[in-house]
Structures are given as C-alpha cells and as structure tokens.
N, C-alpha and C positions, 0 to 999 in steps of 0.2 A: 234415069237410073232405075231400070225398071224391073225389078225381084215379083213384080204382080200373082207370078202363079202362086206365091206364101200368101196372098188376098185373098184371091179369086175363090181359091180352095181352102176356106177355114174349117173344113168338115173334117176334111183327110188331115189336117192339122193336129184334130184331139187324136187321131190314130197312134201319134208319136208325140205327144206330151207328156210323156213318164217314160222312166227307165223300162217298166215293164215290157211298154209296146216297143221301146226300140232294142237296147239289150237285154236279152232278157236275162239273163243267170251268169255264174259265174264264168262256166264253159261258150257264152257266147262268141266271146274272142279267141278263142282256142283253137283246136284241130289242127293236123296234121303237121307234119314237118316243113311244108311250103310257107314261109313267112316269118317263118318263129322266130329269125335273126334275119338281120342286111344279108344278103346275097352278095352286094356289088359293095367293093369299097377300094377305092382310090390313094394313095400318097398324097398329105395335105402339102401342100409350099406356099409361099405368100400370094405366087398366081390360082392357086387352089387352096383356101383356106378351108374349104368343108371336108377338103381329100374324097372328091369326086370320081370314080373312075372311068375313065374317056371315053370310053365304049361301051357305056352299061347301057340296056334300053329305059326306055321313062317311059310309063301310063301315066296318062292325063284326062280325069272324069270331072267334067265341066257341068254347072246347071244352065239347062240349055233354055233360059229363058229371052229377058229383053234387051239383054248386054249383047247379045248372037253369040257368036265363035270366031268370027276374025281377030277381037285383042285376042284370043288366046292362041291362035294361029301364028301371030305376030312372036308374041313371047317364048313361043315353042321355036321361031325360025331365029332367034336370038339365043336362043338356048344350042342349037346345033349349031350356029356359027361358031359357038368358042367350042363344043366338043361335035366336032362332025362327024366323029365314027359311033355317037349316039341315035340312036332310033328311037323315035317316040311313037305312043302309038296316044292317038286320041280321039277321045266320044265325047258328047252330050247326052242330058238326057233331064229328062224333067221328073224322075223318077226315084233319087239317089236313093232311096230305102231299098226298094224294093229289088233295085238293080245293084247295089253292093251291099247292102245287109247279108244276104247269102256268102260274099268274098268273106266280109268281119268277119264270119262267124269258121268260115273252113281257113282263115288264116292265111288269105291270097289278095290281100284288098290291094287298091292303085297305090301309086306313090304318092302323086296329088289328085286332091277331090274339092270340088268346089262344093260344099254341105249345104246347098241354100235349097229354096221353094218349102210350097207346104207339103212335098214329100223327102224333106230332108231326114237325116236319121240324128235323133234327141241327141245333143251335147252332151246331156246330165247323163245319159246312160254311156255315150262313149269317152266320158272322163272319170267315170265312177269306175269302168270297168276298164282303165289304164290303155285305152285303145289308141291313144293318139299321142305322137313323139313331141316329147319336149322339143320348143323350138328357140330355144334359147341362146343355143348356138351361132344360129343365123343373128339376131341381135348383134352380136359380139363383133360377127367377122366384120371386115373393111366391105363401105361401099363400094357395088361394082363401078359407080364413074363418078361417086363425090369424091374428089381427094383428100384424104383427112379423117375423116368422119368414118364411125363405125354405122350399120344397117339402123341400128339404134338411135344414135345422133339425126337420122333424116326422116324420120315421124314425126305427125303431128301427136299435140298432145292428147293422152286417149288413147292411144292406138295400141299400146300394149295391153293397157289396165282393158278393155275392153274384152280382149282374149284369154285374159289370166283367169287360173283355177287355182284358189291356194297358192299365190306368190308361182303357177309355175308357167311360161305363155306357151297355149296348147294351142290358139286357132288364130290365121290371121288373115284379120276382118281387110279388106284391099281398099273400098273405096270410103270417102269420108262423108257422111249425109249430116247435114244443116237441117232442124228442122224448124216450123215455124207457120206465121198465117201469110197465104201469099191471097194479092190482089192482082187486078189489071192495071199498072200504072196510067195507061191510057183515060180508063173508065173514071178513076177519081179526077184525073188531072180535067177531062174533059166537062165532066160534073164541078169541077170547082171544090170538090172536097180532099184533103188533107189523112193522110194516117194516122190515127191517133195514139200517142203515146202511154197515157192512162187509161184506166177504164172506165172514168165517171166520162170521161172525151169518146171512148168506143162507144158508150152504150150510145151517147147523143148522134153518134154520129152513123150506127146501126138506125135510128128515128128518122133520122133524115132519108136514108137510102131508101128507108121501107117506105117512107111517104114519096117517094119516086118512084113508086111502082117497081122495087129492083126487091127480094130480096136479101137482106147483109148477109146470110150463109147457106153453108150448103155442106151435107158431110158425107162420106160411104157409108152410109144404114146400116149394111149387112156387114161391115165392118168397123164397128163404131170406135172400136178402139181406139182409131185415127184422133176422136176425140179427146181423150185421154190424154195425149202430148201435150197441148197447150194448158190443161187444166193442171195435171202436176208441173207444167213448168214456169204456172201461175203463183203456185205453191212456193217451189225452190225459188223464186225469186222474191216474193216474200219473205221467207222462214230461211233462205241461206241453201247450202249443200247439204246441208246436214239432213233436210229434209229425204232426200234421195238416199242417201245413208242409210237413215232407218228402213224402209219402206227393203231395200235390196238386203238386207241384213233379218229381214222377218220379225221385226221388232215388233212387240203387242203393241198396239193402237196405233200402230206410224201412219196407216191410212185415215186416222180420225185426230192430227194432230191438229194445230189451232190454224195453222198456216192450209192445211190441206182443209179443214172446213173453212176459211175464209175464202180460199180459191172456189169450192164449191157450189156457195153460196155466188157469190158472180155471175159463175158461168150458169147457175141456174137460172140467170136472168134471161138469157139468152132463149131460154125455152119456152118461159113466162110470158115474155113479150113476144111469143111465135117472131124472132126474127130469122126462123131456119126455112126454108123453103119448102111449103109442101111436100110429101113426098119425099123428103128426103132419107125416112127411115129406112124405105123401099127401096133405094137405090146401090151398087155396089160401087168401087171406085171409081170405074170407068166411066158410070153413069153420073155418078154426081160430078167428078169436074171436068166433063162432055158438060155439063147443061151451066157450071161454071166459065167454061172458055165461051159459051154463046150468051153469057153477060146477064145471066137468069138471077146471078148469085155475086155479093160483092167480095165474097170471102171463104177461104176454104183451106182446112188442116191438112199440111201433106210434108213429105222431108224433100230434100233437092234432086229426086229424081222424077218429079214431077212436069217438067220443062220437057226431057226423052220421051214422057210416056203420053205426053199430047202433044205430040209434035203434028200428026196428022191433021188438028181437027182445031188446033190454036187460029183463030185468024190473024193478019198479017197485021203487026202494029200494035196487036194484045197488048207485048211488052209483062209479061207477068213477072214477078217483083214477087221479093220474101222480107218478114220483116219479122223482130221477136214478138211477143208476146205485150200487151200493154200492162205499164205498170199496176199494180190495185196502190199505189199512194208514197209519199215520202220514206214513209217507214219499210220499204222494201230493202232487204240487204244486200239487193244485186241491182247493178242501174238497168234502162229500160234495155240499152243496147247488150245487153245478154242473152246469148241466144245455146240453143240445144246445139251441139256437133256430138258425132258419135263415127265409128269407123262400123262398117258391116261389111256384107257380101263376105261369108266366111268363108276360107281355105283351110285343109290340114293338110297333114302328112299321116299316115298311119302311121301307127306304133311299129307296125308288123311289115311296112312298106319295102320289098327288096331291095329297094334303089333309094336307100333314107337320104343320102348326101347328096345323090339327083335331086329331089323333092327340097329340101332345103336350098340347094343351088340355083333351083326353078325359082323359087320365091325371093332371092335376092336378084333374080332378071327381075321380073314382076317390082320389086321393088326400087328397082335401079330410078333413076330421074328419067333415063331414056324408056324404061318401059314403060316409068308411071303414065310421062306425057300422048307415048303412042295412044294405050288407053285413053286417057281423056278426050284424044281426039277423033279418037272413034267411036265412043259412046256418050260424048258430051256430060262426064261424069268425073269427079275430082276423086282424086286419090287420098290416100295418108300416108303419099312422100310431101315433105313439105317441099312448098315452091315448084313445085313439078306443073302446076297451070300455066307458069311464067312464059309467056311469048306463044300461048297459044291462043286461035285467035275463041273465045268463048261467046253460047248463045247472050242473047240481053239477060234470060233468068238466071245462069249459072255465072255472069259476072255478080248479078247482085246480092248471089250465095258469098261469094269472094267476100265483097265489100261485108257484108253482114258479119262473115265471122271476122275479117280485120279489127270490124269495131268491136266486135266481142271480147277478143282476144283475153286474157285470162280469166276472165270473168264469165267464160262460156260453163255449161256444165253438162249433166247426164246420169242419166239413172242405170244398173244393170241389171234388175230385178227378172227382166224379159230373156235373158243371155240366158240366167241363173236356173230359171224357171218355168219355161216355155209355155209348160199349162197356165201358169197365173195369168199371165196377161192374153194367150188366145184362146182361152173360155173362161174363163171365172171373170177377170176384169171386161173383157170384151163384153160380155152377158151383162154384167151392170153397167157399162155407158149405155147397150143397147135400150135397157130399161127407163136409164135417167133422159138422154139426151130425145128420146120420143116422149120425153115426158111423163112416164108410164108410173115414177118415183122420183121422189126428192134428195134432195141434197145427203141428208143423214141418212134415208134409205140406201143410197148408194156407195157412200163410206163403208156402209155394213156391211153392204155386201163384199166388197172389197175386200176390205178387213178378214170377212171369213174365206174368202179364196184364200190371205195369205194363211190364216189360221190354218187351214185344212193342209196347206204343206207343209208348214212347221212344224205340224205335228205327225205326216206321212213320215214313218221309217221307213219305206224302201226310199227314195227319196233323197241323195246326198244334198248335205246345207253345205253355200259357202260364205266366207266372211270380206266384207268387201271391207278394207279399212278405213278411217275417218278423213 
C-alpha cells in the first residue's frame, strides 16, 4: 500500500503545510469562466441516480506512485462500459501541486484527482477556500452492485468521518490502512518466543531478543513520525477515545494528558534500554524495514501497506504479521485486540469540476464491490467497501490485517489531527519524535514539544480549525 513518495519527500511536505503555500488568497480558486459551473449534466433516473450525462468526457489525475495505474485503468474501463459514448482522458503524476494548482487557480481543474504524495495540494487550504464538491450525494445514491444498500451502507466504519469538514464529506479516502507493530511470524515462532500482549511482557521480551544478538526494533529516522502511531495509540487505549478527541480538536494540554504521559513514559523505555537498532535514526523507510525483512530488527511501526512495499526484498517464508499495540495494564479502557484502521489515499472531485456527476459516478465504480475487489487485487491493498476482500485470494500479511481488524471490530479507533492539520504532525510532531525516539529528549520534553506544534496552530489565524465530535 504504497503512498511512499508523502515519506520519502518530507522536505517538499512543509511546502504545502498551510493554506498559504497551497491556496493562497481568496481569488485562488477563481478565474475565468471555464469551470465556474458543471458544463455536462445529465437526466437522473433510478439507472442514473447522479444524472450523468452519457457523453461527457471525464479527466482523471491519478498520484502516480506504488498503487501504478492499472486499478485506475481498470475503473475507467468500467466506467465507459456503462457510458461508452464517454471519453476519459487520464494522467499520473507525482506532482499534484504543481501540476494542478495552476488549473485550481484559472478555474479548469480535473474532475477526479487523486490529492496524495508529498506534493499533494493542502486539504486545509482547498476546503477553506470552498474548492472541493460536496460529496454527499454519492453517499445517498444506491450501490452500483450491492442490492439494497445505499454508497453509504457499504463502508467501513471511518470512512466518511475521516473525509468530513464541518459535518460536510469533501474527500474520499479509498483504501482502509490497519496500523500497528508487525513482526516476522516465522522469526518468533522459530526462536520460541510469543507476542506479547502487555508491556511489562514486551519490555521482557525486547531483553530476550537483544540478548540474542537481534535487535527488538527498528524505525524510519528520517521519518520518525511512524513512531508516533503506536505511542498515541498507547495512550487511546489507555485514556479511551477521548483521548484522540482532544488532541484533533487542539485542546490545551491533550498532548500532556495523564494517558499520553503514561504512554510516553513506556515507550521511553525503549530508548533507555537502546533496544532500537543502531542507526536507525539515519535511516529512511525503506532503509529501516529492508534491514527489518533481513531479521536485523524484531519489530517495526508501519500501517498495512507495508507487505506491497517490500514485497521485493521480503524473503520467502518471512510471513510478516501485524498485531495492535501491548496493553500498559488492567486499567486500559480498550482491550489489547484494538487496533488503529483509518481509510486514506484521498480522492476529490473539484468544486469547479466540468463533469461533477462524471466524478461522483467514477467514485461509485470505485466504490462498487466489483471495483473495490479488482483493486485489492491488483495492489494487494483493502478498501473501505466492506467485504470487498471476500473471496480474494490475500498475501499471509494482508490476511493477518483482516484478522486483526475482525478482532478489533468496534473497539478500533483513530486520530484526525494529521487530516486537519498537515503541518502538525509532518514537522512539528515529526521534529519531536525525531528528537525523543534518538534519545536526544525525554518524555516531558517531547509532550512539549508537541503541545507547542498544536499551540502554534490554534492560535495561527490564517489557519481554518475544525471540530471533530466526541
């Protein structure tokens, strides 16, 4: 599941981490008459619920990273099957700013845009300045091949709230990512050792590995953030939801609550007892679990598209495995088997899109059960159609995502703070795990730090806040 070039390139990241670098002023979305209103609109009927019109053409700008372009090839050739007098015209491109910021702005942009990488163009700047079509509609309509069931009924849960701005759903995230510490099943099995469920059992069992000359971790340095996930989701299972609440909502002190310094304190152990592998501040993703699949490291923070993106260099029999987070004790309000899901890989529609009821009608192919599963099984990658994995055949890793979130099942959760606020968590948060997790500062120093990233948004007026509910 492989969005890598948002990693790889965390520099060009701060480029568009505020509305300023991405929209900049009011007139940003503005200019000319090409856009200003739908061009193409169709007669809705039950067989057209969006009132498509059968002939319009469809632009389709794809982020041309580790997913390739065949699923989108695929869903385009499903798309002209039911209107074949439509012509789509479609690109890639790893570039989306740079290559449609210029459309945003003269008021000519695609229909659908896949907004990902670290040259995506800011959310906060193209929801603040009304650029992107309510997709609400699509919700509503009937699924194109669940009988029964509305667009809506056949999501995971997540999948809307993860898109919404102010109660309204502007971007929709396609695939579903699990996150969590995955291992070599092979490697413990083969050693005799067991996953631990607690952490007073992890730490013991991080002792053991290290005194086997292995080892227990390993993380991308240059991307430390990766760290981050397990540590707040150390916290929310602790402290409840609530905890992610605060923390998305910019509430004073949420990153220094008792739950989040409890968590802290833990994982500072992990740095205390050097059980992180040399070197691994140095390293970038690729580097760190490359030297993970060659058994250097027993453990390593990543979401489920981890399995796609070393698929090259995994040896045969690995069997890598995801599991949640260990509990810190009794008193945790979420059991162990709760784990992080969240939907990504974002799609819009412009506001300004010619072909708005094309673009929505794309997204219900996309969405359908049949296109979810093609996907899947061309990027060995889950969706947010539920059920849409069913009967296909899945790697060993991307079964054990399945299983993971089965068990999880309501008791899963998720933070939006990163959606909301793009800068907080890839530089300000990212710059204090860099700091904490090389040991550089301590637990309360990195709360601080924290704390003042969100501080410094909450109080940026350009800046739109949004409120995520309880």
């Amino acid at each position: 599941m492989n969005r890598r070039d948002i990693l790889r390139r965390s520099a060009a990241a701060g480029l568009l981490a505020t509305p300023a670098a991405g929209l900049l002023t009011g007139c940003a979305t503005g200019g000319g008459d090409k856009g200003d209103a739908e061009t193409y609109k169709g007669t809705k009927s039950a067989e057209n619920p969006l009132g498509v019109k059968e002939d319009a053409p469809l632009e389709v700008v794809i982020f041309g990273g580790g997913f390739g372009e065949e699923y989108a090839k695929a869903h385009e050739a499903m798309y002209t099957g039911k209107y074949p007098k439509a012509k789509i015209k479609h690109s890639a491109t790893q570039e989306i700013s740079k290559t449609l910021q210029p459309r945003f702005v003269d008021g000519t942009p695609p229909d659908v845009v896949n907004n990902s990488g670290a040259g995506q163009i800011d959310f906060n700047g193209l929801v603040s300045q009304n650029a992107l079509a309510d997709l609400g509609e699509l919700l509503d309509a009937p699924s194109l091949d669940v009988p029964g069931k509305t667009v809506r009924e056949t999501l995971l849960p997540g999948a809307v709230e993860i898109g919404s701005y102010d109660g309204r759903f502007l971007v929709m995230n396609y695939t579903y990512t699990a996150y969590g510490i995955w291992y070599s099943n092979k490697l413990l099995t083969d050693r005799g050792w067991a996953y631990a469920k607690t952490w007073d059992d992890h730490i013991a069992l991080c002792k053991q590995i290290k005194a086997a000359g292995i080892a227990p971790w390993t993380y991308a340095g240059l991307h430390p953030r990766y760290m981050s996930w397990p540590l707040i989701s150390t916290a929310i299972k602790l402290g409840g939801p609530s905890v992610a609440t605060a923390i998305d909502n910019l509430e004073p002190n949420a990153w220094k609550s008792d739950s989040m310094r409890t968590a802290a304190d833990a994982w500072h152990q992990i740095v205390k007892d050097k059980y992180i592998l040399d070197g691994s501040s140095g390293l970038d993703h690729k580097q760190s679990q490359t030297a993970w699949c060659q058994g250097k490291a027993a453990f390593i923070s990543c979401g489920s598209w981890l399995e796609s993106e070393q698929k090259d260099v995994t040896p045969a029999g690995f069997n890598m495995t995801i599991a949640p987070t260990p509990s810190l004790g009794s008193g945790d309000k979420l059991p162990f088997e709760a784990i992080r899901g969240t939907a990504g890989e974002p799609f819009m529609v412009p506001a300004k899109a010619r072909n708005l009821a094309g673009g929505l009608e794309y997204f219900r192919t996309m969405l359908s059960k049949k296109g979810a599963q093609d996907f899947t099984k061309k990027v060995a990658s889950l969706t947010v159609v539920a059920g849409a994995s069913e009967g296909v055949d899945l790697p060993y890793g991307l079964n054990t995502v399945v299983r993971a979130l089965d068990a999880s099942g309501a008791n899963g959760f998720n933070w939006v703070y990163n959606n909301y606020y793009r800068k907080l968590e890839r530089n300000l948060v990212d710059a204090a795990c860099g700091e904490f997790f090389s040991g550089r500062i301590g637990p309360a120093e990195f709360l601080d730090q924290c704390q003042k990233g969100a501080d410094s948004i909450a109080q940026d007026s350009s800046i739109k806040k949004y409120k995520r509910a309880a």
